[in-house]
N, C-alpha and C positions, 0 to 999 in steps of 0.2 A: 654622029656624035650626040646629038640632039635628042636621036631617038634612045639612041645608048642611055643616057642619062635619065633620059623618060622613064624606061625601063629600069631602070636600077633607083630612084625615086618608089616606083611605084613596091620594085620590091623589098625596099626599104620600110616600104608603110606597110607591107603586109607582114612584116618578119617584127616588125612593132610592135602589130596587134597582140598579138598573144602574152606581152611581156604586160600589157593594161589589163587582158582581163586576169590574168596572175595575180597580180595587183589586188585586183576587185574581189579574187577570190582568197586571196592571203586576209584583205583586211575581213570578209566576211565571214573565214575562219576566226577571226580572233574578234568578232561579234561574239560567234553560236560558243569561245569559250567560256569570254565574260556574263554571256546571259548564263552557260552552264555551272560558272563559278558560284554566279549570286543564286542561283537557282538551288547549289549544293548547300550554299550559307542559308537559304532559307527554312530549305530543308532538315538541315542540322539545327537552325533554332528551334525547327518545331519538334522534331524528334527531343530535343534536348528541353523543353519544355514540359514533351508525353510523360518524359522520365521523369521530371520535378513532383508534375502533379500526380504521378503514379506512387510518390511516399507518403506514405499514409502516418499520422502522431494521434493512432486513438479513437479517428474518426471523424473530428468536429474539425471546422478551421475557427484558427482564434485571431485574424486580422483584425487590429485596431484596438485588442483589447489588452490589458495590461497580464502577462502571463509570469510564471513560474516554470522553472524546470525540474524535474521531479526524477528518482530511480528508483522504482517499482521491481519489488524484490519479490519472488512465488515460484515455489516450489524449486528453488536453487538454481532460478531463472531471472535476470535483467532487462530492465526492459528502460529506456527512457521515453520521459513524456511530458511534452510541453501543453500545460493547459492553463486556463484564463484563474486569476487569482481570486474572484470571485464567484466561479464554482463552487457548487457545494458537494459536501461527501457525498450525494445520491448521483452527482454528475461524475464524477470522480471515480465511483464504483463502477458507470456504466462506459467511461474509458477505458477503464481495466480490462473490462467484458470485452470491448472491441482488440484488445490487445492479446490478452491470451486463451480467451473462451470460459472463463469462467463465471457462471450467472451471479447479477449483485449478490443475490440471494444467498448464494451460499460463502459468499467471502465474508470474511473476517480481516478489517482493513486498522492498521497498527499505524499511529501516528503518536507518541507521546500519552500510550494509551487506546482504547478501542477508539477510533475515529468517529464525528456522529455523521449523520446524514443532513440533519437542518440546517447546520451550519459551513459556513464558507471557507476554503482553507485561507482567506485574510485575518477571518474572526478568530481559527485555532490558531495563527499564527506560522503558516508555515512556510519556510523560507525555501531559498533558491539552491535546486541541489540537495535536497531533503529526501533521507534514504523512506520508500512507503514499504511497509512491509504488507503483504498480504496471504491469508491462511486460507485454504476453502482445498477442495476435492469435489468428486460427483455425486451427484445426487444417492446414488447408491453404496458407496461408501461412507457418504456421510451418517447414513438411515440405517449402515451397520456395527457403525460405530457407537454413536449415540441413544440407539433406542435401547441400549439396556441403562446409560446414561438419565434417560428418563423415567424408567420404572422403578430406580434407584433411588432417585428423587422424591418419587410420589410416597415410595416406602415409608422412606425416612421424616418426611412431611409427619405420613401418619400417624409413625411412632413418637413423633415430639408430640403432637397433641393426646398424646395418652400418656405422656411423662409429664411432670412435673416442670417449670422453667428450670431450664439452663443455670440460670445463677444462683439455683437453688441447692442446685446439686452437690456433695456431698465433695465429690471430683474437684469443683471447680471454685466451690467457696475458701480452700485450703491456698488459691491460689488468687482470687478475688480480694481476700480477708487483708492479703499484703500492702492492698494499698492504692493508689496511683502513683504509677515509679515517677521520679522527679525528674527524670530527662526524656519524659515521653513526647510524640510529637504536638501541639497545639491542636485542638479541633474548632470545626465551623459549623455548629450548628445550624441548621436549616439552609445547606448549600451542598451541591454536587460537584466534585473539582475531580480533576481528570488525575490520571499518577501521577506524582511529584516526578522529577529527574533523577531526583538520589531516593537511597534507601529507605523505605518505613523502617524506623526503629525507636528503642526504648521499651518495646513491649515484651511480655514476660509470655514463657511457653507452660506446659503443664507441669516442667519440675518446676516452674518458676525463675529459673535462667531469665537471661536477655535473650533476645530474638531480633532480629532485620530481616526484612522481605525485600529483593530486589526484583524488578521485574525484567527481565533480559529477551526484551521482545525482537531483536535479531535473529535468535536460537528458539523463540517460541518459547523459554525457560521460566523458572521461578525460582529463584534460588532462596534457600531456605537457610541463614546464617547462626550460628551458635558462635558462644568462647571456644568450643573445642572443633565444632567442622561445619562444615558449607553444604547443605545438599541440593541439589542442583537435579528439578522434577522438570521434566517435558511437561507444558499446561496439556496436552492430551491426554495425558496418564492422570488426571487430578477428577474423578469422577462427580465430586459436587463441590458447592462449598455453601455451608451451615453459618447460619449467624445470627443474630440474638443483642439486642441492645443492655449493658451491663444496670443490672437494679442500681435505681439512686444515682448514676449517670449517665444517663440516653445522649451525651454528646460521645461516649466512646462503646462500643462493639466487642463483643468473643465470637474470632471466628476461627470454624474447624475448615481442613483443607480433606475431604476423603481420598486416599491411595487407595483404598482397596474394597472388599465387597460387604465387608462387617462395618462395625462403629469400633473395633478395636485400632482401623488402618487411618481414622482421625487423627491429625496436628491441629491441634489446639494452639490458637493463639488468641491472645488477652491484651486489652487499653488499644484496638484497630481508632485511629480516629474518625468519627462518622461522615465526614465528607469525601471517603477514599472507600467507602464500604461497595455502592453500586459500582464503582469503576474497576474493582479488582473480581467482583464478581462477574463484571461483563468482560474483562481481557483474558480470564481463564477460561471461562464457559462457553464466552461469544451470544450474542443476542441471536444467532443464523440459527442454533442448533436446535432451536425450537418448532416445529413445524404442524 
């Protein structure tokens, strides 16, 4: 009996074993899952990291700096973009460039007006959410667009210096002689102000009518207002623009818009006030197109 029991003792501890190292191996199963779990969590943070830092806003990071968010409108294309508020248009030009490949150079960047470079978008004031509109094409388009643009220019140059002034003329003294109309806009002399938000108007055309100028920089437009109709020019289509400070008031301007490839395709307008004069010649022409 003694031995019996010996025996069945001993194969009691051998029929044991196996259920310990089970054990041993269950719980070291559910080590290699927990190391594999965290090993996936860490995994997944970095992947999910690779992906953060792989969005790109333009190119620059702006951490710690005070930004702006922006929608950057070109060529019937969206784009958003968060940049630092005291950037200036030359930084601002050159996130464009990182966003949709077009060189500063040849953008034409629309903000309440031609946008400038030296200044910050704090200084021009531009708030959160603020539609940028931007104009440009390639270089070779650009260079065949415009270089008749140019030779147009030099023409017309030359032939006013072998005319007579402007306010002298025969044309425009019948329209001069009327007056300063009494609801024209205010001028500032000796100051450069960007486009107003509303219309230029009060000023008289070559029958002498009223006239408003609006500038419809979403649609690249210029809309051109009478009493009787609105016409509404693509600034592309606007080959120069002519201008001439009025005898006996050098605080207000007559400027012509050229349509077409004579001086018959001149709009004439009269009482421009001179702080609006370079601004609307740089939102129609663009500063780029000169090269």
């Amino acid at each position: 009996m003694a031995s019996q029991d010996g025996n069945e003792a001993v194969v009691m501890e051998t029929e044991g074993s196996p259920k310990k190292e089970e054990s041993a191996g269950a719980n070291l199963g559910d080590e290699d899952a927990e190391a594999n779990e965290q090993s996936g969590q860490e995994d997944g943070g970095n992947s999910s990291s690779q992906c953060q830092a792989s969005v790109s806003n333009g190119g620059d990071t702006d951490d710690g700096k005070e930004t702006v968010d922006l929608k950057i409108i070109w060529n019937k294309n969206k784009y958003d973009l968060r940049i630092p508020l005291d950037a200036t248009g030359a930084s601002l030009k050159e996130r464009i460039h990182s966003l949709t490949g077009l060189p500063p150079s040849m953008q034409k960047v629309m903000y309440k007006g031609l946008l400038p470079e030296d200044k910050t978008l704090r200084e021009i004031k531009v708030t959160n959410g603020a539609k940028i509109m931007v104009v440009g094409s390639t270089i070779n388009d650009v260079l065949a667009v415009n270089t008749p643009k140019e030779v147009i220019q030099q023409e017309v140059k030359a032939e006013e210096n072998k005319k007579e002034p402007l306010c002298q003329q025969k044309q425009h003294r019948k329209v001069l002689d009327k007056g300063k109309p009494e609801d024209i806009m205010p001028s500032v002399k000796g100051t450069k102000e960007r486009l107003p938000t509303v219309p230029l108007s009060g000023m008289y055309n070559k029958s002498g009518g009223k006239v408003r100028l609006t500038f419809k920089l979403e649609q690249d437009q210029l809309w051109i207002g009478t009493k009787e109709r609105t016409e509404k020019l693509p600034m592309g289509s606007i080959k120069n623009v002519v201008t001439e400070p009025i005898e006996g008031h050098d605080d207000y301007y007559m400027m012509a818009f050229q349509l077409g490839p004579t001086e018959a395709s001149y709009y004439w307008v009269y009482w421009v006030p001179v702080q609006y004069v370079d601004a609307i010649k740089d939102t129609i022409l663009g500063k780029w197109q000169f090269f």
